[in-house]
Structure formats: C-alpha cells, structure tokens
C-alpha positions in Angstrom: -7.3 13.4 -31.1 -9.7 11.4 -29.0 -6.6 11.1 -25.9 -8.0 13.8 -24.2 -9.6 12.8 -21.0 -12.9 12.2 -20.6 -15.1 13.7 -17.4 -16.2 10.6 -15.1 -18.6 10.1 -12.9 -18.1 8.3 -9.9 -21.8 6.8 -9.4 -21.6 6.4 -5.5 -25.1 5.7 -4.2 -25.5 6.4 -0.2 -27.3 3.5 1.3 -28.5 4.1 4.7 -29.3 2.4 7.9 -32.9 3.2 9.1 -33.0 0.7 12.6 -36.9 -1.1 12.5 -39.2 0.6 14.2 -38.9 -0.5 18.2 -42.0 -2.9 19.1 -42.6 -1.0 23.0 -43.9 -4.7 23.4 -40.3 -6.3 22.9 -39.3 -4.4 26.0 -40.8 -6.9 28.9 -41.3 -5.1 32.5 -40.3 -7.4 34.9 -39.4 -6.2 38.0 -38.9 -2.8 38.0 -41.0 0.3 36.9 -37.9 1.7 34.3 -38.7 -0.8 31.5 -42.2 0.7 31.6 -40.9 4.3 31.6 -38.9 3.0 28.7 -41.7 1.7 26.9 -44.0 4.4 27.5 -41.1 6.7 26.4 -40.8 4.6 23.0 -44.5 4.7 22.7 -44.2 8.4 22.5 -40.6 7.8 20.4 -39.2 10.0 23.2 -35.5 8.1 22.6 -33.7 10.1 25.2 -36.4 9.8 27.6 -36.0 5.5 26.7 -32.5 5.9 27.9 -32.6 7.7 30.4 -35.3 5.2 32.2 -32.6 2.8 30.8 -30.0 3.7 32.6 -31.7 4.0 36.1 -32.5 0.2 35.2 -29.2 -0.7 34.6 -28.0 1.3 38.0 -31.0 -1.0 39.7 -29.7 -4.2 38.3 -26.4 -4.4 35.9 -27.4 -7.7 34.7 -30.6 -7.2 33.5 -30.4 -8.4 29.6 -32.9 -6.5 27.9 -31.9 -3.3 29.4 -28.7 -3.6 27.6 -30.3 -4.8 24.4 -32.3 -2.1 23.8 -30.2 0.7 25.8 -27.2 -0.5 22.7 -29.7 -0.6 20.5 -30.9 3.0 21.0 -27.3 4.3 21.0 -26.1 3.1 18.2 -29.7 4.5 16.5 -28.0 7.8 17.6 -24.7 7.3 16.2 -23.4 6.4 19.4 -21.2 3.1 18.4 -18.6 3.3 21.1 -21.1 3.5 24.3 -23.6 1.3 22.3 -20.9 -1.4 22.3 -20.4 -2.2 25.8 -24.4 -2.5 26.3 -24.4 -5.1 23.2 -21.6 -7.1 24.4 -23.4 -7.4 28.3 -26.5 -8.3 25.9 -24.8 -11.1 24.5 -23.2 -12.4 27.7 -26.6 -12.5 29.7 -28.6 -13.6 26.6 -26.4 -15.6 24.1 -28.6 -16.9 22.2 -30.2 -13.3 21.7 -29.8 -13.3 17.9 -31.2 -9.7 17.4 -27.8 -8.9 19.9 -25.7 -9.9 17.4 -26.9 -8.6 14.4 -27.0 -4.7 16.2 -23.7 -5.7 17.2 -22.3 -6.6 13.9 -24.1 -3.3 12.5 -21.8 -1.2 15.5 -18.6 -3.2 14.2 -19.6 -2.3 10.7 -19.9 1.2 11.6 -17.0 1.4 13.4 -15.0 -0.4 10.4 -14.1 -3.5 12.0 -16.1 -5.2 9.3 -14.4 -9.1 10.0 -15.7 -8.4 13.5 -19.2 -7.4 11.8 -18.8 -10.2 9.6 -18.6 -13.1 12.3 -21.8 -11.4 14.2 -24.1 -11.5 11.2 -23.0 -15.3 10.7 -23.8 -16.0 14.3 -27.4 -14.4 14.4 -27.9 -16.3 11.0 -26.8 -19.3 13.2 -29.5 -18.6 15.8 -32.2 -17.6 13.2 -31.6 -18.0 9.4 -34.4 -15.4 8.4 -32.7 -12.4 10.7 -33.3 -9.5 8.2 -31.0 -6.9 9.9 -28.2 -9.6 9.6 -29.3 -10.4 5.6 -29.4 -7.1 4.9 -26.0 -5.9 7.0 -24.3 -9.3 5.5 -25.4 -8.4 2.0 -23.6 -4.8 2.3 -20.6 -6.4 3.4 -20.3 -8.3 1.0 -20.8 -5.8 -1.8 -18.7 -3.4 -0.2 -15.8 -6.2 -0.5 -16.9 -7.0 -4.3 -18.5 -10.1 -3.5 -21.5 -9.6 -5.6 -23.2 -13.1 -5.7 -22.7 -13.6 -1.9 -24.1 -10.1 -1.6 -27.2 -10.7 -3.9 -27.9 -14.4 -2.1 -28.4 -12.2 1.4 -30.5 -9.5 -0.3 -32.7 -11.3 -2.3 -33.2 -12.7 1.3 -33.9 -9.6 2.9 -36.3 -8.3 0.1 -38.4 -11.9 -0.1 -38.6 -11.3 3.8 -40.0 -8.1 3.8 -40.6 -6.8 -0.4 -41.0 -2.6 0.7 -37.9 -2.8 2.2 -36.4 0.8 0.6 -32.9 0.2 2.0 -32.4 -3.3 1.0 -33.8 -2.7 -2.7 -31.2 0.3 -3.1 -28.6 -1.4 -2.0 -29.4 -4.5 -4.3 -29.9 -2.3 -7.1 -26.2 -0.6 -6.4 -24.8 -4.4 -6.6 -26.8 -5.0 -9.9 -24.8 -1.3 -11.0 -21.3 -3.0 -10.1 -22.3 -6.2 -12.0 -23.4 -4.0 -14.8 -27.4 -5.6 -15.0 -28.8 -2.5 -15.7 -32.5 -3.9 -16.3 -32.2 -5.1 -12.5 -30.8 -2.5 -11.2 -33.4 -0.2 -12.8 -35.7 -2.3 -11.6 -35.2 -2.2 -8.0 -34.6 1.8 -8.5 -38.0 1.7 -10.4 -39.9 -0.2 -7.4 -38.2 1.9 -4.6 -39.4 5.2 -6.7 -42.9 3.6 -6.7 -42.7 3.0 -2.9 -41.7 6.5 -2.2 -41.7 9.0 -4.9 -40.3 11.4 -2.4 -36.8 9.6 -1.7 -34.3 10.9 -3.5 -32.7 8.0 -3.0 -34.5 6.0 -6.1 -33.9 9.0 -8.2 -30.5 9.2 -8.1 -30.1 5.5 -8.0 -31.9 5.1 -11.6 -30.2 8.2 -12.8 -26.8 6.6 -12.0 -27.8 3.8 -13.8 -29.1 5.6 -17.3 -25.6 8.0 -16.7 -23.8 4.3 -17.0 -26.0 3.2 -19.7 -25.3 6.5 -22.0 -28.7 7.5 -21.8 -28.3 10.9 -20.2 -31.0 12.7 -20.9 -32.9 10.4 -19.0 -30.2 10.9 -16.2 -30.9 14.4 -16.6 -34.3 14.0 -15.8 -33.8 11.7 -12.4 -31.4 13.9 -11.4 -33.7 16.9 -11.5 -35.8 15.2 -9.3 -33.3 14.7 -6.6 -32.2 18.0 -6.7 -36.3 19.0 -6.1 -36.5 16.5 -3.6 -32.8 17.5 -2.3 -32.7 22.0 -2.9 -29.5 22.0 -0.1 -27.6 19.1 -1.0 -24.6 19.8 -3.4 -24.5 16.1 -4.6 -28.0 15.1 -7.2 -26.4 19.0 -8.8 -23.3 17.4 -9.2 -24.7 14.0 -10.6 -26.6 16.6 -12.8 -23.5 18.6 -14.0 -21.7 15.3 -15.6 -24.8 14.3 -17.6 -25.4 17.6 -18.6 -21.2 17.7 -20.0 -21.9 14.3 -21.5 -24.9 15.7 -23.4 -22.2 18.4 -24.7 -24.7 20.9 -22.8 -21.6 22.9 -21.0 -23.1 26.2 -20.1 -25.5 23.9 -17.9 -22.9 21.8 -16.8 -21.0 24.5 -15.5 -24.2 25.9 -13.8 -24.6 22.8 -11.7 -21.3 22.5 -11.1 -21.2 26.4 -10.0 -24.2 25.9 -7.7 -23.1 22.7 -5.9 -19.9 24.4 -4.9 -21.9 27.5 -3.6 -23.9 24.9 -1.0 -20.1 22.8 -0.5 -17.3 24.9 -1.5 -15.5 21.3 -1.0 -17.7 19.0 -2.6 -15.0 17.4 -4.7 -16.9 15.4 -7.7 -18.1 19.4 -8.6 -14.5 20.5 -8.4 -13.7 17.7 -10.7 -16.4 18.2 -12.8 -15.3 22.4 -13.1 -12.3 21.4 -13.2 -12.8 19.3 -16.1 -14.5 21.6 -17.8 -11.9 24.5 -17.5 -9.5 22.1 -19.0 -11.3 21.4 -22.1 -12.1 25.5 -22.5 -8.0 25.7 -21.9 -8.3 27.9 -19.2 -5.5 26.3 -17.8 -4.8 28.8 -14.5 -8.5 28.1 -13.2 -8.2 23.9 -14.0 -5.2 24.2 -12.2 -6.3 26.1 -9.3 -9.7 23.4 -9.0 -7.1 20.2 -9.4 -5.1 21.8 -6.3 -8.0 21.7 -4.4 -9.0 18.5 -4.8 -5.0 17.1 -4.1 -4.8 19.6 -1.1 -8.2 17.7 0.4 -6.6 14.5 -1.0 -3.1 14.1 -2.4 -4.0 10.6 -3.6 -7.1 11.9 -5.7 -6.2 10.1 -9.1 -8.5 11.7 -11.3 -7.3 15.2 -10.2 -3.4 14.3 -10.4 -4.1 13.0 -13.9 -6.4 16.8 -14.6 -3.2 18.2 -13.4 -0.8 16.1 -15.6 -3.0 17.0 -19.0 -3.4 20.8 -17.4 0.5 21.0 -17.5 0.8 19.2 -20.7 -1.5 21.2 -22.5 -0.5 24.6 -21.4 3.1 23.8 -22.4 4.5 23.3 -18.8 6.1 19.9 -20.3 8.6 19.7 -17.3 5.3 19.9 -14.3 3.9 17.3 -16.6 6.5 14.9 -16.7 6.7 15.1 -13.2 3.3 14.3 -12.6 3.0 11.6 -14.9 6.2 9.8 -13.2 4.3 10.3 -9.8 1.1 8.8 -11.2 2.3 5.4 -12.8 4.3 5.2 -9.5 1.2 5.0 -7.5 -1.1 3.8 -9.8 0.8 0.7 -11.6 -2.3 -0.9 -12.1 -4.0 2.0 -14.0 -3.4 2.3 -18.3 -4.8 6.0 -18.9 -1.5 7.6 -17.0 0.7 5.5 -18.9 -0.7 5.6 -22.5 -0.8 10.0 -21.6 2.9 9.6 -20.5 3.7 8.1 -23.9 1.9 10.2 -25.8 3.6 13.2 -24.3 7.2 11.6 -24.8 6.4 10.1 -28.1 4.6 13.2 -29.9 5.7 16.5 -27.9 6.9 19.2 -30.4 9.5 19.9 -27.7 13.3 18.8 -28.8 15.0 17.1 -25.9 12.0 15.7 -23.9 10.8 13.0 -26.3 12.3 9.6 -25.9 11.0 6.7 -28.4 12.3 3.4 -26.0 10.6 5.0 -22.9 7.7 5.8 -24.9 7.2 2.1 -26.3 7.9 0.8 -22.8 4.6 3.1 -21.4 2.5 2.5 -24.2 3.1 -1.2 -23.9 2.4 -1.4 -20.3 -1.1 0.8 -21.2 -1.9 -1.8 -23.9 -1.1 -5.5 -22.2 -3.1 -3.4 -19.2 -6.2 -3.5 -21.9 -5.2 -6.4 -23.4 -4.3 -4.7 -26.7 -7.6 -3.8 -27.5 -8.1 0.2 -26.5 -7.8 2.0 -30.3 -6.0 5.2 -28.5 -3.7 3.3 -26.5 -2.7 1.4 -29.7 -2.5 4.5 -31.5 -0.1 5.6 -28.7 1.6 2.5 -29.2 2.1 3.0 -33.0 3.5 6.7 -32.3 5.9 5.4 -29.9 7.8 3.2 -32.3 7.8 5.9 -35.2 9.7 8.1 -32.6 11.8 5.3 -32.1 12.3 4.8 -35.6 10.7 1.6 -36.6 8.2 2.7 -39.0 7.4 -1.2 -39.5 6.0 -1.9 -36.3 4.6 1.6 -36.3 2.6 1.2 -39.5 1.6 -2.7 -38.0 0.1 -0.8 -34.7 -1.6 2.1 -36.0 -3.4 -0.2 -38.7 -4.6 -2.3 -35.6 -5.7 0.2 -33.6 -8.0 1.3 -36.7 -9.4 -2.2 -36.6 -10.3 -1.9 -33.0 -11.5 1.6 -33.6 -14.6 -0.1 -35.9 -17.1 1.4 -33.4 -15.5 4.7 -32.6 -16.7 7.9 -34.6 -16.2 7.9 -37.9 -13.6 11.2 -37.5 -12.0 9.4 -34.6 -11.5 6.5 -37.8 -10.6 9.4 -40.1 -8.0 10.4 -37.7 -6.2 7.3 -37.1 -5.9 6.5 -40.7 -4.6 9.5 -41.8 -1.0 8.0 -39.8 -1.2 5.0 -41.4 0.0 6.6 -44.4 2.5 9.0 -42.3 4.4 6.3 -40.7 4.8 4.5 -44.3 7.0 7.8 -45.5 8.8 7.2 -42.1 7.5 11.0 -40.4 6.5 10.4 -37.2 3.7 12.2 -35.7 3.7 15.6 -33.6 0.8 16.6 -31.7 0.5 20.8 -32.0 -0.7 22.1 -28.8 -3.2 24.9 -30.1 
C-alpha cells in the first residue's frame, strides 16, 4: 500500500538582515565633539564606543536628529529593538521627512512582529524616496511572508536592479520563486548568490532546497554537503541532508545525519521528525513513539508529528490511541486531507471487529477527496474501501476503477495494487489491510 506516510521536508530558508555598512560621513559634526567621537568610533567599527559618544550627545542636546537616527540605528544592528525604537521615533519627529528613519523603523516593527506597523513605514519612506532599498527589500519580505508573491517580487526585483550583489535580497527572491514553484528562477538567484560568495551557506542550501522540491536529490545531496562544510556546528544543512538522503532510499545515511544533527541540537525538531520517520517505517514503534513525544512535548500543535503518532499507534496495533489521535487531528486540522483519508482507511480496512464503521469511513474519505478535488489515487482508493465496508460494492467498484485512472503516473506496483480490488469489490469482499 502506497498510504503510508511519506518523510517531508519543510524547506525553510533563513534570510537575514545584514544593516549597510554605516557611511562615518552620514554622521555630520555640528556642534559638539560626540558626533566626531561617533564617527571616528564607526571608522574603527567600534559600535559600542559609537553609542556610547551617542549618548553623551543626546545628554548634551535631546533634540539633536541625527544622534537618534543613528543611536536607533546601531541598536537595533544589535538586536536591540525596544531601546532602538524610542531613538527612531524622536528621528522621525525632528526629521520627518528623514526617509532612512522610517525604513529602520519599519525593520524594528518587523522584528518586533508588528508587521502592519512595518508595513505603513516602508510605504512612507517609499513616499519620501521611491528607490529606498532597505524599504524594497524589508517591503518585499513582508510581503512574501504574508503570500503575496507578486507584490513581493515587484519590490525585490527593485532592490536587486538597485544594487545586483545584493546576497540577502537574491535569497530571499529566490525563496519567493520556491513558494511560486519557478524552480529555474529560484535556482538562478541561488546559483548567482553561490557565485558571489561560495562561502555562504546560505546559496547552498537555498539551491539544495530547490533540487529536494524538484526530486532531484542527489543533487540536493551534494548542496547540502556543502553547507554542512561551510556550517560543521549547525544541526540544520545535516538535517536538510538526512531527508534527501531517505528520499534516495539511502537510510543507513539518513539516519546518520539525522543522528548527528541531534548530537549538536538534541531539540532540533525537523531531525526528530526525520528519525522519527524513519523508526516508523523500520516498525520500531517504541522509539517513533518516544521521537513524536518529543516533538508534541516542544509543540503540541506539531501536525506532522501528531499524524507520526496516529500511523505509530495504528501500525503497532494500538487501534484505540489511534483513533483518538486521528479525531484530535481532523479537529484541528479541517483543512488538511492526509488525517482524514488515514482515519478512513483505519475504520474502513482494520482487521479489528467492532472498530470499523463503513458510513463514517465514506464521510472521511469524502471530505479527503472533495479536499483534493477527487483526484489523489490513494485517497480514492480509500474512498472505494469505504463503501465496500459499507456494503455498496457498486460505488466501490466505480471508485477504485477511478482511482486506477488517476494513478496513470504512479508506479507500476502502486497500479498493480489498486487493480487487484477492482476485481475484490466485484465478488462483494471488502478489503482488510494485515498489519505485518
């Protein structure tokens, strides 16, 4: 049977903020030595010397503007949103039409998740100057991050004609071209930031999500060893590694990565998942289980690990743990088919008398199907079992000979399979998995 669940890879590419460098010349001394300490300071990118000749500036005269500017500026460089925002919003109010303000601004907001906040800043320093990069680039991360891919591309095709080696704004871009599923684009813009840096991880890992997504996992193999190269204590490009390794069928390598991620983050939860994963399809059902309740003790929402748990259950004959599970899952995850079509299966073809239930069974395996639009073969083919536990053979046989049509570019023992209950349903038998 092909309902088993497959290992997936949650391609989540980090895209991080690196401020421009600080021109010393942007800081202006005026009136008071401080601003030159500052900029000598920056000169020598001494940032906590810069502040510190900030702040006696600021003590000297609150309402100098470009004290604040950069003082915000340099905090929130450090991480530092909620001091940085009280030194931005002075900035502002002394110098509104300071578009640079606004943009830093908008990245503190975005930071600190107030992203319509962020939003309305970036629009207002593309109001004072329509080329602001920071703003194009911030903007187009916004938007991505909310799905809106062709606002998000407009702004960072902006930001990359404005300045082409921009690293950060090509990743990103390529991680919206990955959502939209352009794979030549996004392997393009991975491609070009590799070529700017060969040393950045980042690229790598980029390119080898997008060759995991395309099926072509050696390839992912091969970026992913380069991260893990460029990146010998991070747990992650191993864990990237470990799911195209499984996907290659290579599960002794798998398991290694997986093994040696969770030796650098005994937490890191896609390795837990992937291990996890793997312990389920080598039945050893007491170590699966034991990964899954890590992942749901960390996060008791994790779906991927409540559905683990609900095929761990199933498949080492706790039918009763399973069923409770699967209830809990379709409760919080209406929107999902795989929980429902696995719910169905288990009431429709369990070999254990008294839990099966044919009406409740149909009413899952429909709600999986109109949830794929009646086009998934092995939701179908739970579909078809369904009504043969129900008793009506008719539309069983009419289901199952449907889902072998939309099975035409399946394996040809995945076809095999589903054909062979064609035939079953027209004696009126219907179909019992054996749990082996």
């Amino acid at each position: 049977m092909f309902h088993s669940l497959k290992i997936c890879c949650s391609l989540v590419i980090a895209v991080l903020l690196i401020s421009p460098a600080l021109s010393p010349a942007a800081i202006k001394a005026k009136e008071r030595n401080y601003l030159q300490e500052a900029e000598e300071a920056l000169r020598n990118n001494d940032v906590d010397g810069a502040l510190s000749a900030l702040d006696e500036a600021l003590k000297d005269n609150p309402e100098l503007g470009p004290a604040h500017f950069w003082r915000g500026r340099l905090r929130a460089g450090k991480g530092d949103f909620e001091k940085a925002l009280p030194d931005l919003n002075a900035a502002i109010r002394l110098e509104p039409v300071n578009g640079e303000a606004y943009a830093h601004r908008g990245y503190v907001y975005q930071k600190l998740s107030k992203l319509d906040d962020a939003l309305a800043d970036f629009n207002q320093a593309l109001r004072i100057d329509p080329n602001n990069n920071l703003a194009l680039f911030l903007r187009g991360l916004l938007f991505g991050d909310r799905g809106d891919s062709r606002a998000a591309l407009g702004d960072l095709d902006a930001a990359i004609a404005a300045q082409p080696e921009n690293r950060e704004a090509l990743q990103a871009r390529g991680q919206v071209y990955v959502l939209r599923k352009e794979w030549d684009d996004a392997l393009r813009d991975f491609d070009h930031c590799i070529q700017l840096n060969p040393k950045d991880p980042s690229g790598h890992t980029g390119r080898g999500g997008v060759n995991y997504l395309k099926g072509d996992y050696k390839e992912a193999v091969e970026d992913y060893t380069q991260a893990v190269e460029l990146l010998p204590g991070d747990a992650r490009p191993l864990a990237q590694r470990g799911y195209a390794h499984a996907s290659l069928g290579q599960t002794d390598k798998a398991m290694a990565d997986f093994e040696a991620a969770l030796k650098l983050n005994p937490k890191d939860a896609p390795a837990l998942l992937g291990r996890a994963e793997l312990r389920r399809t080598a039945k050893s059902w007491k170590d699966a289980l034991a990964d899954y309740d890590a992942l749901l003790a960390a996060d008791p929402k994790d779906f991927r690990a409540m559905l683990g748990r609900a095929s761990t259950f199933y498949g080492s004959g706790e039918i009763e743990k399973a069923l409770t599970d699967y209830t809990e899952i379709i409760r919080r995850y209406p929107a999902e088919a795989q929980p429902f079509n696995d719910f169905a299966w288990l009431l429709a073809t369990g070999t254990t008398d008294g839990l099966r239930n044919g009406q409740r069974a149909v009413e899952l395996a429909n709600q999986a199907c109109a949830l794929t639009e009646y086009k998934n073969p092995a939701y179908l083919d739970t579909l078809a079992a369904a009504y043969a536990e129900k008793g009506e053979f008719g539309d069983a046989v009419k289901w199952q000979e449907e889902a072998v049509k939309q099975a035409g570019e399946e394996a040809a023992e995945v076809q095999a399979d589903l054909k062979t209950r064609i035939e079953l349903y027209r004696q009126k038998k219907p179909y019992r998995e054996i749990l082996k």
